[in-house]
LUMDREN-297085 format. One line per 4 residues: their letters; for each residue z, x, y of C-alpha. Coordinates in nm, 3 decimals, decimal comma. Each point is the difference from the previous one (the first is absolute). Example, Ala and Ser with C-alpha at 12.3 -4.5 7.8 and 13.67 -1.06 7.14 Angstrom:
REM residues 2
as> 0,780 1,230 -0,450; -0,066 0,137 0,344
This chain:
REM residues 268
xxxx> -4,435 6,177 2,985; 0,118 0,071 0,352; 0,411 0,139 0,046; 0,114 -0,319 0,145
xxxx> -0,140 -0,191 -0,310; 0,140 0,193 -0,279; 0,308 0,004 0,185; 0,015 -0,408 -0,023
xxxx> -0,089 -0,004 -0,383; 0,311 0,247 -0,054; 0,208 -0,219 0,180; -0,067 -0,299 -0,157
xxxx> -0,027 0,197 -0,366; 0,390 0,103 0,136; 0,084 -0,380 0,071; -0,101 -0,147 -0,340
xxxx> 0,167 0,299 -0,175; 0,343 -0,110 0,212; -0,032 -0,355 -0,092; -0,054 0,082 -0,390
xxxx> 0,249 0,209 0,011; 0,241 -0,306 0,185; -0,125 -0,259 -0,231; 0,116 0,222 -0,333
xxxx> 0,343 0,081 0,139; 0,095 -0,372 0,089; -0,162 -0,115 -0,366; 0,242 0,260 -0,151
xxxx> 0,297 -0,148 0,192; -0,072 -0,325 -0,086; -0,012 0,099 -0,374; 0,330 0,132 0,035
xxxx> 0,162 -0,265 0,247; 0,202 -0,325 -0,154; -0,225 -0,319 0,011; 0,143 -0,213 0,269
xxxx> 0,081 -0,340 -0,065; -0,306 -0,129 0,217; -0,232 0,217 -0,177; 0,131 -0,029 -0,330
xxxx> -0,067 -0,296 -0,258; 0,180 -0,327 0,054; 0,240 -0,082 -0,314; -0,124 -0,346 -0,087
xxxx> 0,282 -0,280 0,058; 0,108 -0,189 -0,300; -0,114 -0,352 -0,041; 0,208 -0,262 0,146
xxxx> -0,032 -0,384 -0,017; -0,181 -0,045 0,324; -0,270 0,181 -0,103; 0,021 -0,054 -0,398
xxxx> 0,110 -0,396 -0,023; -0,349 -0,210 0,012; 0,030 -0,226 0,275; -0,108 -0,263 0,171
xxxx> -0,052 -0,133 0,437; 0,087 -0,352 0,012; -0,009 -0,144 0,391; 0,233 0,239 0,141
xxxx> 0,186 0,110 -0,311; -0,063 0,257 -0,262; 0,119 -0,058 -0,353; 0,058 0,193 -0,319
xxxx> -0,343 -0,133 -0,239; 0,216 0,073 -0,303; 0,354 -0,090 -0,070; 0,322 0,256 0,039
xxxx> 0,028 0,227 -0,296; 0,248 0,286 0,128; 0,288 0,098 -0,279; 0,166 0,217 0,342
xxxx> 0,121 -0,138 0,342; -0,162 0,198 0,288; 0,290 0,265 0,037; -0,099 0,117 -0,381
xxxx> 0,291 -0,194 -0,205; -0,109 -0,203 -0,326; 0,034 -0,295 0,003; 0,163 -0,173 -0,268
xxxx> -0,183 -0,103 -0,307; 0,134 -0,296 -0,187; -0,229 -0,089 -0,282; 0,293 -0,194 -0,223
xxxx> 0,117 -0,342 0,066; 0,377 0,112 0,042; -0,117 0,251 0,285; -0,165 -0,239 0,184
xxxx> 0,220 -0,204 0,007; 0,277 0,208 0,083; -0,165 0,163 0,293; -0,018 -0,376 0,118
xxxx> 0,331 -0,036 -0,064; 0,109 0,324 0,216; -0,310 -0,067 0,197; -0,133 0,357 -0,044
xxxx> -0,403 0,063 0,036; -0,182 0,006 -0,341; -0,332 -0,008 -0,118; -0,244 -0,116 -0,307
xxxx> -0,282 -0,013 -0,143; -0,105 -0,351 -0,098; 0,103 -0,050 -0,360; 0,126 0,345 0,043
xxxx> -0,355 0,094 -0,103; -0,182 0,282 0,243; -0,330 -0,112 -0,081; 0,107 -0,299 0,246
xxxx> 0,097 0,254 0,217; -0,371 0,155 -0,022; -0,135 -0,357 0,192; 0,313 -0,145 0,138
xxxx> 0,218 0,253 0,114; 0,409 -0,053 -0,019; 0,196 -0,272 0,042; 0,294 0,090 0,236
xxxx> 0,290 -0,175 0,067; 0,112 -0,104 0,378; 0,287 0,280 0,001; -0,292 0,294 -0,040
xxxx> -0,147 -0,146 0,327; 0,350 -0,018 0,216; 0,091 0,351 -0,138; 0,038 0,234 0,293
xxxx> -0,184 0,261 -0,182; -0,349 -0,162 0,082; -0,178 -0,176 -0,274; -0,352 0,030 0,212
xxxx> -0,159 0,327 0,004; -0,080 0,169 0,305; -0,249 -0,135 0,263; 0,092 -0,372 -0,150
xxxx> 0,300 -0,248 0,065; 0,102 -0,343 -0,263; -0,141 -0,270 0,178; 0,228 -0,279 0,131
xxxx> -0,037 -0,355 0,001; -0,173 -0,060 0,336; -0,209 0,271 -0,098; -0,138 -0,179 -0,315
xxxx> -0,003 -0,301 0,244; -0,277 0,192 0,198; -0,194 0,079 -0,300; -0,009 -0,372 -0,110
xxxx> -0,084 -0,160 0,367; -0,289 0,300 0,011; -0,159 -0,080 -0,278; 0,120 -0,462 0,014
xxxx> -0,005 -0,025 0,340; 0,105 -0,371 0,003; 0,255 0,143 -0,301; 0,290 -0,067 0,335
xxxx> -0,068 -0,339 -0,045; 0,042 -0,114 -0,308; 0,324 -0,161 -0,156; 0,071 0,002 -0,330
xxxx> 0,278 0,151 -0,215; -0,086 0,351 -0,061; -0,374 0,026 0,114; -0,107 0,175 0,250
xxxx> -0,332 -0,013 -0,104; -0,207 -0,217 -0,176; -0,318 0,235 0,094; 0,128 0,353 0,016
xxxx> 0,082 0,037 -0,424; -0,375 0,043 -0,038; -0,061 0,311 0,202; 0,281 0,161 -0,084
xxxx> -0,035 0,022 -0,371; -0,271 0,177 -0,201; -0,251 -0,180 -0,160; 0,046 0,127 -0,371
xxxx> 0,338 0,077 -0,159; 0,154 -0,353 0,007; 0,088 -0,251 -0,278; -0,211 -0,217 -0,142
xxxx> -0,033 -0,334 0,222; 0,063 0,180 0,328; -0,177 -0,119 0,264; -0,272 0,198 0,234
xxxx> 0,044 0,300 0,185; -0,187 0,228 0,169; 0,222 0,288 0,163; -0,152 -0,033 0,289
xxxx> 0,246 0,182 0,196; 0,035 0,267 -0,204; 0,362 -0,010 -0,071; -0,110 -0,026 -0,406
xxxx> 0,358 -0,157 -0,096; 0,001 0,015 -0,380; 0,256 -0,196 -0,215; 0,260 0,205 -0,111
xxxx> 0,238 -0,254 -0,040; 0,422 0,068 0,092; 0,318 0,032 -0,180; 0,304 -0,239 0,001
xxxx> 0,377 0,177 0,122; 0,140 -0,152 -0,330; -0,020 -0,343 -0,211; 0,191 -0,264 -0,010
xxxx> 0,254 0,134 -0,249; -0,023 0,339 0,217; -0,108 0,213 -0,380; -0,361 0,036 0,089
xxxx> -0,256 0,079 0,319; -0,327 -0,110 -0,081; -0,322 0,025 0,137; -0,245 -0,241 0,071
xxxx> -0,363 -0,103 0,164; -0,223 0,269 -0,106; -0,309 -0,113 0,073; 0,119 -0,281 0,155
xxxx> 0,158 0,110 0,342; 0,025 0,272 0,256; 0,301 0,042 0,182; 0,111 0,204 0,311
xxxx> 0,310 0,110 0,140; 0,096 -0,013 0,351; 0,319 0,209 0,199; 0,123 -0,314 0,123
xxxx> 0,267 -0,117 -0,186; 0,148 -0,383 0,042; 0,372 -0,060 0,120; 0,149 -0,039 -0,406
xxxx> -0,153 0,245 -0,265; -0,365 -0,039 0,023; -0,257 0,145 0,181; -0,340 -0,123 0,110
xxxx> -0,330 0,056 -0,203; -0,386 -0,147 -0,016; -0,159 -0,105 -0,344; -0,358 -0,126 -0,066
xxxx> -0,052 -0,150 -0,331; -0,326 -0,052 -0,222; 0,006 -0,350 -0,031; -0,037 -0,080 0,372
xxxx> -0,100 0,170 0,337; 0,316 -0,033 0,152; 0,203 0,285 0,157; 0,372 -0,116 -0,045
xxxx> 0,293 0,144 0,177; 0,320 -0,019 -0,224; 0,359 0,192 -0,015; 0,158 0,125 -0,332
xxxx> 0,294 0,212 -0,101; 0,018 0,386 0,142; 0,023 0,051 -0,369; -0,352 -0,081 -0,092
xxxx> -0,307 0,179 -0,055; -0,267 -0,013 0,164; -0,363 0,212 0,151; 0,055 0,175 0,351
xxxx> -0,279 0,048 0,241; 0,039 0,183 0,305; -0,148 0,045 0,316; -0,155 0,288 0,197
xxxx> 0,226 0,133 0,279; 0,392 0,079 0,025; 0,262 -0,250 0,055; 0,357 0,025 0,156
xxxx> 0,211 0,015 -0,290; 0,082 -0,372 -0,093; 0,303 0,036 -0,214; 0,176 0,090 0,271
xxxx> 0,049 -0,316 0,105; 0,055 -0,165 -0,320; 0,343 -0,137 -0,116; 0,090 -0,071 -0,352
C-alpha cells in the first residue's frame, strides 16, 4: 500500500470515528431533553357530539339520526329532571326547562331519548351540544320540501305531507295497524310518543302515543304560549305541522352546524 493510500484510509477511519462519536452525544441529549409538544404524543380529545351523535346528510342539511338525550346544557349545568306529575307541571307553570323519561321509565329513554319541554330549548345555556343548533321552523320546512317536493303545495289543515311520513319513520317499532314505511331517508324517527303540560283539572301530566307518534320540537315559538313542532303518526304517511303549549314534552332533533343564538330574540 503506497503513502498516499494509507493516508486516505486513516482519514476516512478518522471521519467515521467523528461522526459516531456526534451521533452518541446528540442521542444522549435527546435522552435527557423535554419532549416537545410536536414530538411528543397527542392527548386524544374527548368525544363531542359532532363526532359521537350518528347522523344523517339530507339535501343540504345534516341531522341528528337519533333523538336528543343530554341531562346537561352545553355550558355543563343539569338540566332539570322532573319525573313527578307536580314537577312538570310546575316547571310549566314557572316555565322553567325540565326533562323526562316517557312514563318516567329509562328503558324508554334507551330507544327514545327525553322528552323536553320548550323552556330547555329557549334556555340561554344551550340545550344543543356543540357542533349542532335546534332546528327552526323553516328549517324543518326544508327537510319536508327535500324529501315532498310538491309538499309547498298542498292545503290542508296540518299536513304538510301526505308522502314524506313514510321515509321518515322506521319500518319496525310502530303499533299495530300502522301503515308502510321504509326510512328511506335515514332519519329512523321512532315513536316515542310526548307528554301533556297538565290535565284538565291541572292534578296530572300524562303521557301519551307510544308507539303511535313521533314528535319534534322546533325553536320557533308562536306569538301566545306555543311553539312550533312536526309529528308523523303510524296510522298515516302524513307529516303534520302543529303548535302546543311551551309546557309540553316532546323529542328534539338537531341539526349539524351552529346557529346565532335564537332566544335572543324571543319575548315572553
Amino acid at each position: 500500500m503506497t503513502i498516499r493510500n494509507l493516508a486516505l484510509v486513516l482519514a476516512l477511519i478518522a471521519g467515521t470515528m467523528n461522526a459516531q462519536a456526534q451521533n452518541s452525544t446528540w442521542a444522549q441529549r435527546a435522552q435527557r431533553a423535554p419532549k416537545t409538544a410536536e414530538a411528543s404524543e397527542a392527548p386524544q380529545a374527548p368525544k363531542t357530539a359532532e363526532t359521537s351523535v350518528p347522523s344523517v346528510t339530507i339535501g343540504t342539511q345534516t341531522w341528528m339520526q337519533r333523538n336528543l338525550d343530554v341531562v346537561t346544557f352545553r355550558n355543563g349545568d343539569t338540566i332539570p329532571q322532573a319525573a313527578s306529575d307536580s314537577a312538570w307541571m310546575a316547571a310549566a307553570e314557572n316555565e322553567t326547562p325540565a326533562w323526562c323519561y316517557y312514563n318516567n321509565d329509562q328503558a324508554n329513554g334507551a330507544v327514545y331519548g327525553r322528552l323536553y319541554n320548550w323552556f330547555a330549548l329557549k334556555d340561554s345555556r344551550g340545550l344543543a351540544p356543540l357542533g349542532w343548533h335546534l332546528p327552526t321552523d323553516q328549517e324543518w320546512n326544508l327537510l319536508i320540501n327535500t324529501l315532498d317536493t310538491t309538499a309547498h303545495l298542498l292545503e290542508m289543515g296540518g299536513a304538510e305531507s301526505v308522502n314524506a311520513g313514510p321515509m321518515l319513520k322506521t319500518a319496525e317499532g310502530w303499533k299495530e295497524g300502522a301503515v308502510e314505511a321504509n326510512n328511506s331517508s335515514d332519519f329512523t324517527a321512532l315513536p316515542g310518543g310526548y307528554r301533556v303540560h297538565w290535565n284538565i283539572e291541572k292534578s296530572a301530566a300524562p303521557f301519551y302515543a307510544l308507539g303511535e307518534s313521533a314528535n319534534w320540537w322546533s325553536s320557533t315559538p308562536t306569538a301566545g304560549t306555543d311553539a312550533w313542532l312536526r309529528n308523523v303518526y303510524y296510522k298515516n304517511n302524513q307529516v303534520k305541522k302543529y303548535f302546543f303549549h311551551r309546557g309540553y314534552g316532546f323529542s328534539v332533533r338537531c341539526l349539524q352546524g351552529e346557529l346565532e343564538d335564537f332566544w335572543k330574540e324571543i319575548k315572553k
